[in-house]
N, C-alpha and C positions, 0 to 999 in steps of 0.2 A: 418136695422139700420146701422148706419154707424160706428160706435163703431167697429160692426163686420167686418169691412174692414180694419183692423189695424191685423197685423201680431200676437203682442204683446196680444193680448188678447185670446189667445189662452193657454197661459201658466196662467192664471188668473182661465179661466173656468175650464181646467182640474184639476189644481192643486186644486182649493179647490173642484171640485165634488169628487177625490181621497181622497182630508183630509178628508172630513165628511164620505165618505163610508168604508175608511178602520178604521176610529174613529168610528166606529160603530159595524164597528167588534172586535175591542180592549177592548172597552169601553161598557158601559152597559147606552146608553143613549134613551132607551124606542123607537126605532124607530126616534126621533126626528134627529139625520144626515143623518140615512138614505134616508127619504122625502127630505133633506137639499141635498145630494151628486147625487139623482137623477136629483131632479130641475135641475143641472149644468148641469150633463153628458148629458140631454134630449138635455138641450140648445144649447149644444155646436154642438151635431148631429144634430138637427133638420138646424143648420144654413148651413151647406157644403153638405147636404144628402139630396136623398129626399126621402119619406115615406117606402118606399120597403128596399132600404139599411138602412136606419136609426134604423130598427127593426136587421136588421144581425149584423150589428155593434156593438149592446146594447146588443145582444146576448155575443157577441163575450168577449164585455169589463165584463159583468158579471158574464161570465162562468169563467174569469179568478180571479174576485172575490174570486169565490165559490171554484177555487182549494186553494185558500189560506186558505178560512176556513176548509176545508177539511187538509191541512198541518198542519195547528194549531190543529184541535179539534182530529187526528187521528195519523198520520206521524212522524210530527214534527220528518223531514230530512232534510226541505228547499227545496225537490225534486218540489214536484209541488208548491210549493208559488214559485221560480221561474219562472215554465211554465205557474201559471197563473200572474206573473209580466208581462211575454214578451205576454201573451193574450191582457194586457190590452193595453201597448204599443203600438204593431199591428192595436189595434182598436180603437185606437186617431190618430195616425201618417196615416192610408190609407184613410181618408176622406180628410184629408187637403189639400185645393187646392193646396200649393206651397210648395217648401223646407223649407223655415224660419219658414210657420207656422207649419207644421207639425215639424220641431225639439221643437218650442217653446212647440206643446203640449204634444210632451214626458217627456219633463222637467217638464211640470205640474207635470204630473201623477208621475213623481221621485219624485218631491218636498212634492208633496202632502202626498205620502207616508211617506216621513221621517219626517212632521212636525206631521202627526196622532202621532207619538208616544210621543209628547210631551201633547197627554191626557191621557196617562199613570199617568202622575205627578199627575194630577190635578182629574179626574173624576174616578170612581170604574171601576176596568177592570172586563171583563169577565174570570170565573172559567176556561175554556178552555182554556185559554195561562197559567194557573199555570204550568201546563206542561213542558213547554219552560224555565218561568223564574221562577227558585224557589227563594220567597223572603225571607224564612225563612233561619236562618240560620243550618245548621245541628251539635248543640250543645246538650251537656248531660242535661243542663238548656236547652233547649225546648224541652226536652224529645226523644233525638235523641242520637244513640249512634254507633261513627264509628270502635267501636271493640265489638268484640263479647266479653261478659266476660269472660267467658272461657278461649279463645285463649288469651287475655291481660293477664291476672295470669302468661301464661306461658315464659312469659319474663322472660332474664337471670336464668331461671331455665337449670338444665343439664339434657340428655338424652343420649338414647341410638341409634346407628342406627342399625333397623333391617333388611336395605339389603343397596346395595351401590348405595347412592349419586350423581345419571350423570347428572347435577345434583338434578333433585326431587329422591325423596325416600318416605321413612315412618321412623319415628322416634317412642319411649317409652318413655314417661315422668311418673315415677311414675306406675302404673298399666294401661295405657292409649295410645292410638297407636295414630299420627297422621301423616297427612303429610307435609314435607318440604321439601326446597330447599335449597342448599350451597350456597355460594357465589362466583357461576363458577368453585368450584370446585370439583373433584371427592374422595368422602370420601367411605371409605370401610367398609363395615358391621363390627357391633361389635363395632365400634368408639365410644367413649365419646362425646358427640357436647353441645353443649349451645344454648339455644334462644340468639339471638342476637336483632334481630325486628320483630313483629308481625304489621301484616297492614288487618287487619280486618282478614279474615283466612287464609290469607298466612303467613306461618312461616319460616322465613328466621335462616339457625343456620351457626355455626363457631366450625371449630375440636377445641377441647381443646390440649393445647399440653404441654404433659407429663416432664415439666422440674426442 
């Protein structure tokens, strides 16, 4: 067809077989983009490849897929969703006959990826990226809670330290041992201290000073 002699349409096919297959992986749309994302990627191969590399290629661009899912559903470091970024890259850009089209259909494959995430907005994502993006918020009202109770009572309470300060230690609050830190600096057993700021179990104290 003659369509496919236009440089430009290279960033068309990759780009949306990318939006529906990585929407597919985000998204929870019953198989329906992924049928949708291969249709493109087959078309796009089958036009500059011929049967033998057309199968290496689709390897190649799906294995890179599949490290994404695997970064999402295990990792979630970004290590391999990059290395399967620059898979699928690789195996859009080396079938292309020419420079222009081969940049047009890396740009797909970029584009296409950043527009999947705008069915985030719209469609149910998949359990597997909760991981990644927590959308709740980490509130006492949702049943979340970023101090221990314990450790938060012991605000502005006074203590004792029972070795020196360089600066963690252990402190006595009460009949109770626990451990903290100075604020840089080196306090001496026996000291008077105060909580000053508790942050979930670290306890941060301040010498009191006797005047």
């Amino acid at each position: 067809m003659e369509i496919f002699s236009q440089e430009w349409i290279a960033i068309v096919i990759t780009g949306l077989a990318t939006l529906f297959l990585i929407g597919e992986v985000l998204v929870n749309m019953r198989g329906i983009f992924a049928l949708l994302g291969i249709g493109f990627i087959t078309v796009y191969f089958s036009v500059y490849l011929e049967t033998n590399s057309l199968i290496l290629m689709l390897i190649i661009y799906f294995v890179g897929i599949v490290l994404i899912i695997i970064d999402g559903k295990v990792l979630n470091d970004g290590t391999l969703a990059v290395i399967g970024t620059a898979s699928m890259l690789v195996a859009v850009a080396l079938p292309a006959p020419n420079f222009a089209t081969g940049t047009y259909a890396v740009l797909g494959v970029l584009l296409g990826a950043m527009g999947s995430m705008f069915f985030l907005k719209v469609f149910k994502h998949r359990d597997m990226w909760n991981k990644i993006t927590l959308k709740d918020k980490l509130t006492s009202e949702a049943g979340y809670n970023s101090l221990n109770a314990e450790y938060k009572s012991l605000l502005s309470q006074e203590a004792i330290t029972l070795n020196d300060l360089r600066p963690v230690g252990t402190i006595r609050v009460g009949n109770k041992d626990y451990s903290a830190v100075s604020n840089g600096q080196w306090i001496p057993k026996g000291t008077r201290v105060v909580v000053t700021q508790v942050d979930g179990t670290k306890i941060l104290v301040e010498q009191i000073n006797n005047s």
